[in-house]
N, C-alpha and C positions, 0 to 999 in steps of 0.2 A: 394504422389502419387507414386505406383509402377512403374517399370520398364519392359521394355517388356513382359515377363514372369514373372509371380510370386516369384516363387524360382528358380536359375540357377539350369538346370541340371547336376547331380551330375557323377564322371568320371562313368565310365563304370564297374571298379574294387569293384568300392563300392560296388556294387549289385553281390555277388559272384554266383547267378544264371544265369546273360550273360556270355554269351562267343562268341566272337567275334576277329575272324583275321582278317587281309589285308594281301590282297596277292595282289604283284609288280609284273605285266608281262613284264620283259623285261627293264626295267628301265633304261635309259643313264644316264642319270646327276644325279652325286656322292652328287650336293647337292639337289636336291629331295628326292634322298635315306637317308640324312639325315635328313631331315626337316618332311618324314614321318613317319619315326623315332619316333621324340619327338612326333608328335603328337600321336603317337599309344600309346607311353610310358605314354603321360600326359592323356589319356581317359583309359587307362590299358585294352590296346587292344594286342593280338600277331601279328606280323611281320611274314611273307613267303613273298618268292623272290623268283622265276619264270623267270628260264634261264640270271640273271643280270645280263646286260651289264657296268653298274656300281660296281665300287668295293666299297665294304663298308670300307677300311682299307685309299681308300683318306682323306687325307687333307682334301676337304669340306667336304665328307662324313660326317666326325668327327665334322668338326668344327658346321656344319649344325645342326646336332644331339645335340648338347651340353646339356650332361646329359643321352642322352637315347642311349650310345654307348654301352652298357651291351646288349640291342638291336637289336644293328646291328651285335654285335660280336655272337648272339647267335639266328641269325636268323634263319631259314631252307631254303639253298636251294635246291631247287626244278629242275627236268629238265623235270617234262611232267604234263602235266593237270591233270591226274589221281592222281599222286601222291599229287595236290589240294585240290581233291574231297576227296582223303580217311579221311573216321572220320568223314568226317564234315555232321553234317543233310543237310542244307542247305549250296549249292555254287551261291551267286548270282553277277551278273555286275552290275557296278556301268558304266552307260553311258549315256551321252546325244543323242548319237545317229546321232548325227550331218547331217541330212540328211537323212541318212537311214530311211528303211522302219520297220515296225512294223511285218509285214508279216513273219509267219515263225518262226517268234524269242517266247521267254520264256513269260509269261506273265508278266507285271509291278507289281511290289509289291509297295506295301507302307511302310513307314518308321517303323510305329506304326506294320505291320504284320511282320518284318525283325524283331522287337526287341520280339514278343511272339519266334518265330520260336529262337531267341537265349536265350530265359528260357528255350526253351526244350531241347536243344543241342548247340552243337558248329556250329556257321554260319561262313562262308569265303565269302566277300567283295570283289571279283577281278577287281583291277584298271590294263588298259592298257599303252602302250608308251604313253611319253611323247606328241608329237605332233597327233595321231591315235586312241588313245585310245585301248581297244581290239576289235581283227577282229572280222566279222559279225559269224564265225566260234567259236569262243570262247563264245560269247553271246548265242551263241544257245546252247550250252552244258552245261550252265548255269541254276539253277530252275529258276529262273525267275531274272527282270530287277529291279534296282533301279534309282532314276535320283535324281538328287539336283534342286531344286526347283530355280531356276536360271531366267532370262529373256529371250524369246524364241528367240529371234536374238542374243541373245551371250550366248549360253547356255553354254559354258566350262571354267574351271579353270586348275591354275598349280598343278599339282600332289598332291603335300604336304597340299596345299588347299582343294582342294578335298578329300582328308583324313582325313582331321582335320574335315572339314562340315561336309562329311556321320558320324562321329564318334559323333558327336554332333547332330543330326539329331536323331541319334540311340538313345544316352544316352535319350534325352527328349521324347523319346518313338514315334515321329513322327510328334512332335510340332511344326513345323517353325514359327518364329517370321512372326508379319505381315510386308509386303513388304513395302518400304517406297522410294516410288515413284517422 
């Protein structure tokens, strides 16, 4: 008997027609910035960082990273939204939205249309702080929303989590395992 999915999804480098970044708004903790890292490195996704508050040369940074420090040392940073957006077809948020309303904001994409939209081009994934995620102001400047398929009373993860998920999300084209309740 198989296993959740058939065949794991394969990184994201494999298929040299995605192209796909994370971009870090604002980042505190050196070991997030790490941990995002490996996971972008181990899906063969690019890194952008967006005004860091974290230095990627800490200690955890590094230690976090373990392996994907080529990564951090050769990230882009970034100090305005625009310079996000240049290049990329698509810039979408990654949010649960915590509360907020729907009103006004980008329309919801799905995993499976995030991953055509990156055979056609380069797509940028913007995750917010730590604790806030990004403001209601950034999501709007965004093409549209993505959200991780979570349980609707604790819909949030730590950073690195949440990168690692959307990237996995992404590579299986929009497959989530079924929930196991």
């Amino acid at each position: 008997m198989g296993g959740i999915l058939d065949e794991p999804p394969s990184p994201l480098e494999d298929d040299a027609a995605v192209s796909v970044d994370i971009l870090l708004a604002r980042t505190h903790s050196p070991g997030n910035l790490g941990s995002a890292a490996r996971a972008c490195k181990a899906f063969g996704a690019g890194l952008l960082l967006l005004d860091p508050r974290a230095d990627a040369a800490h200690e955890d940074a590094r230690a976090f990273a373990s392996g994907a420090e080529d990564l951090l040392d050769t990230a882009p940073r970034l100090s305005s939204w625009d310079e996000a957006e240049k290049g990329a077809s698509a810039l979408l948020a990654l949010s649960s939205l915590r509360g907020r309303t729907v009103r006004g904001l980008p329309p919801a994409w799905t995993w499976a249309s995030a991953r055509r939209a990156a055979l056609q081009g380069r797509v940028v994934i913007a995750l917010g702080l730590e604790r806030s995620g990004l403001t209601t102001g950034e999501v709007r400047r965004a093409a549209g929303r993505l959200a991780i398929p979570t349980r609707p009373g604790f819909p949030v993860l730590n950073l690195a989590q949440a990168v690692a998920s959307a990237l996995a999300l992404l590579a299986a084209g929009g497959a989530a395992p079924p929930s196991r309740r």
